[in-house]
C-alpha angles and dihedrals in degrees: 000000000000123000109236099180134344118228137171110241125181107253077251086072083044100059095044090050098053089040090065101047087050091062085041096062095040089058091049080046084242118141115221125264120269092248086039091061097045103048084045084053085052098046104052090049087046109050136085105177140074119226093254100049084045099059088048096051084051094047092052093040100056088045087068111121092233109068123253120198112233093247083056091046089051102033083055089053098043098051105022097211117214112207133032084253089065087044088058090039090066097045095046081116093053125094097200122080138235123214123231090245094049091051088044082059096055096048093049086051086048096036087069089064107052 
C-alpha cells in the first residue's frame, strides 16, 4: 500500500469509511483486518456526530472570521467541547490566543449540534 496523502478527518468520516469498506469485504466474503475492526470499534463509541452534521460543524467553523487550523477545526468537531474550559483545553499547544468572545462564538456554532 502506498500513501498517497495524508489528511485529518473527523472520527464521522472514520466511521463511514470503515463502514464501507465493511460492507465491502463482506461482499468479497473478506473479514476486516484486526486494526480495521477495532478503529471502527472506536469510532462508533467515539463519535457524536453523524457524516452529514459533521461536515456542517467543519464547514462554520472554518467561515469565522478568526481563523481556525484544520486540526482545531477537527479536534472541535470530534470532541464538542462544552465550556470555554474544554475550548482552551484544545489549543494548550498553541501560542496564539483566543479571545473569550471568539471562543463564545465556537461554542454557540457547536452548541447547535449537540
Amino acid at each position: 500500500m502506498n500513501i498517497i496523502a495524508e489528511k485529518n478527518i473527523p472520527l464521522a468520516e472514520v466511521r463511514a469509511i470503515l463502514r464501507d469498506k465493511k460492507k465491502e469485504y463482506s461482499k468479497e466474503g473478506k473479514e476486516q483486518l484486526y486494526e480495521q475492526k477495532r478503529a471502527l470499534d472506536h469510532a462508533n463509541r467515539s463519535t457524536k456526530l453523524n457524516l452529514r452534521d459533521s461536515r456542517k460543524l467543519i464547514e462554520q467553523l472554518s467561515q469565522l472570521e478568526f481563523k481556525l487550523n484544520e486540526d482545531q477545526i477537527i479536534k472541535i468537531c470530534d470532541l464538542l467541547p462544552e465550556t470555554v474550559d474544554d475550548i482552551r483545553a484544545i489549543f494548550a499547544k498553541e501560542r496564539f490566543k483566543y479571545t473569550e468572545e471568539e471562543i463564545k462564538k465556537i461554542l454557540d456554532i457547536v452548541d447547535q449540534y449537540r
